[in-house]
N, C-alpha and C positions, 0 to 999 in steps of 0.2 A: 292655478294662480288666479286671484282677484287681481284687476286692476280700475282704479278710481284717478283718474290722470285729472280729475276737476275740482276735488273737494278744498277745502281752507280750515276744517276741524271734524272730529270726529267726537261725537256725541256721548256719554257715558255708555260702558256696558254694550258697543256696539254687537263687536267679535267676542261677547263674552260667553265661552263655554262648545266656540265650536272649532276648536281648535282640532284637526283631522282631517278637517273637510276641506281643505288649502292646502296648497304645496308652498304657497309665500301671497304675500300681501304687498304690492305696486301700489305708493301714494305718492299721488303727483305734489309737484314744486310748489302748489299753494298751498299746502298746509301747514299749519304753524302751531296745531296743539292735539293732542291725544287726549280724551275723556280717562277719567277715573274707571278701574277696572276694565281697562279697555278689552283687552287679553287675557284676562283670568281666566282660571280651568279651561285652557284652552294648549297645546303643547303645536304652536306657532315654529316653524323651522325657520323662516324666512322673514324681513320686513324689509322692505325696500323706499328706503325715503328720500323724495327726486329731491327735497328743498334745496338750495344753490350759498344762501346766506344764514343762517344763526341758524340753532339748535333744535327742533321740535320739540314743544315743552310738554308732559308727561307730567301730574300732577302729584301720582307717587310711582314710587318701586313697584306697588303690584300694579300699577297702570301696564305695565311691561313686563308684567310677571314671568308671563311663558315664552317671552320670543329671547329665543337664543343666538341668531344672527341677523344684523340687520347691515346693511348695505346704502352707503352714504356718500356725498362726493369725497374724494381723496384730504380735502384743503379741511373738511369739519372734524376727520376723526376723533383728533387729538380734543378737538370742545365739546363732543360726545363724551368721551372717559372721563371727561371732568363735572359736566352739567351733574344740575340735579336729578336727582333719582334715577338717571341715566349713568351716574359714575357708581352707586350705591352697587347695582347689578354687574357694572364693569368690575370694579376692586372683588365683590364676590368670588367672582373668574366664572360667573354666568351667563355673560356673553358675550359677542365677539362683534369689532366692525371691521367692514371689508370696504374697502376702495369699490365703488360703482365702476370708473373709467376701467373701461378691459372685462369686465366679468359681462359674464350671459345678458344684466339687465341693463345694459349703458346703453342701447338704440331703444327707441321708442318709429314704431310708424307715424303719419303724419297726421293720423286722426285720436292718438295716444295708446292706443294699444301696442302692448312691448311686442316686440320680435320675436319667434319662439324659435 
């Protein structure tokens, strides 16, 4: 697992193409946009997005191409399934969100690294 508990956006093409090399990807509560082809050719299990208020914005459907579960407060799901290019993938039935609260990734320690 990566974990980035500090960043606010993530740059085009970051994780593009190494998808294998990660069990999941932990983005902390600042972030608020995902770059173009963020994930492509990359077969991502895992995304874990702490933000608390509004949606992570995702510029297209292949910005999120390969992550198939990602993990969000319980209160967003429902404006996940709907956002853009984040519902295109949902209605597909290509990917799934799961409630944070209770699952493996809801503690962080106090310097942000998650709990294992």
């Amino acid at each position: 697992t990566i974990a980035l508990p500090s960043i606010t956006s993530l740059a085009n093409q970051v994780f593009r193409g190494t998808g294998g090399y990660w069990d999941a990807i932990d983005l902390g509560p600042g972030l608020t946009a995902i770059g173009s082809d963020q994930f492509y050719q990359g077969t991502f299990q895992k995304l874990i997005l702490r933000r608390t208020s509004g949606v992570v914005t995702a510029p297209s459907a292949d910005s999120i191409k390969y992550i198939y579960n990602v993990w969000v407060p319980s209160a967003l799901i429902a404006s996940y399934q709907t956002a853009t290019n984040w519902a295109t993938r949902y209605n597909a039935g290509t990917i799934t969100f799961h409630a944070i609260e209770g699952s493996e990734y809801e503690h962080y320690y106090a310097d942000g690294t998650p709990i294992t």
